[in-house]
N, C-alpha and C positions, 0 to 999 in steps of 0.2 A: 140474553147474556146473564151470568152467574152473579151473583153478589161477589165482591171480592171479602176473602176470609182471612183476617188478623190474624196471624200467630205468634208468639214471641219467643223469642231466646231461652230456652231454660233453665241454663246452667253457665259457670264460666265466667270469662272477665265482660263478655257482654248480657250477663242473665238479666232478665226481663224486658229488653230490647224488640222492639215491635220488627215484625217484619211484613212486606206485601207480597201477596201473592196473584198469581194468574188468576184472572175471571173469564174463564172458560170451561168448559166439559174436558179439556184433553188432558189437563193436570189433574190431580187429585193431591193436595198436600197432605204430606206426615203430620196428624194432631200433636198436640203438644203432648197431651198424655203418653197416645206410643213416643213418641221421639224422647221423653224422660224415662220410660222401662226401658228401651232399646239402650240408649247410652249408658244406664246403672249398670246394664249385663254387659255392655262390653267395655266400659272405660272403666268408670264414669270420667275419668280424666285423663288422657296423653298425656306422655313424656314424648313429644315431636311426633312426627313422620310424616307422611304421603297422602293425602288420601285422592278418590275418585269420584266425585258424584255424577252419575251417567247419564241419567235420565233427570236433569238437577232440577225443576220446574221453576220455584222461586229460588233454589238454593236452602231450603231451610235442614237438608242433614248436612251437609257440607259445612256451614255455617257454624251448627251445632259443634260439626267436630271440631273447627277453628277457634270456636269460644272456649274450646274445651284440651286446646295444648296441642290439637296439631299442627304442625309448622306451616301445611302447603296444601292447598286443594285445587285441584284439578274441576272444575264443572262446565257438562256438556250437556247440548238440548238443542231436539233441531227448531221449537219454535222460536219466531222470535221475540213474541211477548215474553214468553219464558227467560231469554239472554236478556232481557230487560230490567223483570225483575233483578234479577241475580245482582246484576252489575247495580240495579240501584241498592240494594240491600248492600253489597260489599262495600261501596261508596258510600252511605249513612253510618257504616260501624267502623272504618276507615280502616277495612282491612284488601284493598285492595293489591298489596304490596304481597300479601302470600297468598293470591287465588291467580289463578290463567281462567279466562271464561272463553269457551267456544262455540260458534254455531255449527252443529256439526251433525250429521247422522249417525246414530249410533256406532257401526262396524266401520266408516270410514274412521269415527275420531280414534276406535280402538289398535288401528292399522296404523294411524298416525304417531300416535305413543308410543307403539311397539316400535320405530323407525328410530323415537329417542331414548329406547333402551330404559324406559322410566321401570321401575317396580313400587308397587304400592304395597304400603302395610295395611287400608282398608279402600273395599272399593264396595258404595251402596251403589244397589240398582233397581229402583220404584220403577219397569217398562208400566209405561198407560195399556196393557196390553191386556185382554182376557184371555189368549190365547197363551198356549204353552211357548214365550216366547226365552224362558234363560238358558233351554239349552242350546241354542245356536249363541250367546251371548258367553254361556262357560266355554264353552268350545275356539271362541274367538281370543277370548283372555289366555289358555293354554298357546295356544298359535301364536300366539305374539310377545309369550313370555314376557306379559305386564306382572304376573305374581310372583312369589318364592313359598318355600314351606309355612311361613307365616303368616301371611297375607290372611285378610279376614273377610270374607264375602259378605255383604248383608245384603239380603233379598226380602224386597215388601211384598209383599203379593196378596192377592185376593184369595179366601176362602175355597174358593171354586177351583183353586190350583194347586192340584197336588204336586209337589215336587219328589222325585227319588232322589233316596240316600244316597247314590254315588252319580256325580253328573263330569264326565270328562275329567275325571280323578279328582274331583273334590268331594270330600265329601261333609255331611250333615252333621253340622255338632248338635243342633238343637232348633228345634221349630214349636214358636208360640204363637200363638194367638191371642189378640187385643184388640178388646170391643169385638161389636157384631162381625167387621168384614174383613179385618186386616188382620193378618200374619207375617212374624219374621221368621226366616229363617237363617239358618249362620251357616256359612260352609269354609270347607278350609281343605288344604295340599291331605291328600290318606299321608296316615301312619304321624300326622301330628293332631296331638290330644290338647286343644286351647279348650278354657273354662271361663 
């Protein structure tokens, strides 16, 4: 079994709040470092909204975004160590009052959302997966009209995955790379220019 890995809160009304995480091989948490460039590029702070964490493992970009002015997160994860964590973490920082936590399979919870008409202004998605698995996962978000022209994709992904510029009409504002193996990239509705 994994040693379990501390990370803490970054930024926001719970900055430097410890969080747990899974100890296993199936998760991989977002370091604190990326989790602080990713939120500088795209916040660094809400004014409200939506968000989705999909693949949520401990919950630590969800959180993030919580700490950081969003009103409501959404986190889904089919393990159930993973709905563990999350729920304990959201219960320590006592924001359990704007999160829903679900144990759920990916494309099921995404069907289930689309049924409540939900739209998100950001939805992250870290899949455990090395395979090319965001385009059936864009594909599923367009089908179920979970986004709008502003909605903000954020994709962690491994190195080893290239992603194309336009996936199911979203396309690529920008893809970085941080530390040796991880990359974000940002995607969004064509024909809107977010910075």
């Amino acid at each position: 079994m994994r040693e379990v890995i501390r990370l803490r809160v970054v930024a926001g009304e719970h900055k430097g709040r410890k969080l747990n995480t899974v100890a296993n091989k199936l998760t991989r948490p977002t370091s604190d470092k990326v989790k602080e460039a990713l939120f500088n590029r795209i916040g660094p702070f809400f004014n409200g909204g939506v968000a989705l964490d999909l693949f949520a493992g401990s919950g630590g970009l969800g959180i993030e975004a919580l700490s950081r002015g969003i009103d409501k997160v959404i986190f889904v994860d089919q393990q159930l160590q993973a709905i563990q964590k999350v729920k304990e973490n959201l219960t320590s920082l006592a924001l359990n009052e704007r999160a829903e936590v679900y144990r759920n399979d990916a494309f099921r919870a995404l069907k289930a959302l689309g049924k409540r008409e939900i739209i998100f202004d950001y939805i992250f998605l870290d899949p455990p997966y090395k395979q090319d698995f965001y385009d059936k996962i864009l594909e599923a978000l367009t089908k179920y009209n979970l986004t709008n022209e502003n909605t903000l994709l954020i994709l962690e992904h491994d190195t080893s995955v290239v992603l194309p510029e336009i996936i199911h009409g979203f396309k690529q504002l920008r893809s970085e790379k941080y530390g040796g193996i991880t990359v974000i990239s940002l995607y969004q509705k064509e024909g809107n220019d977010h910075d």
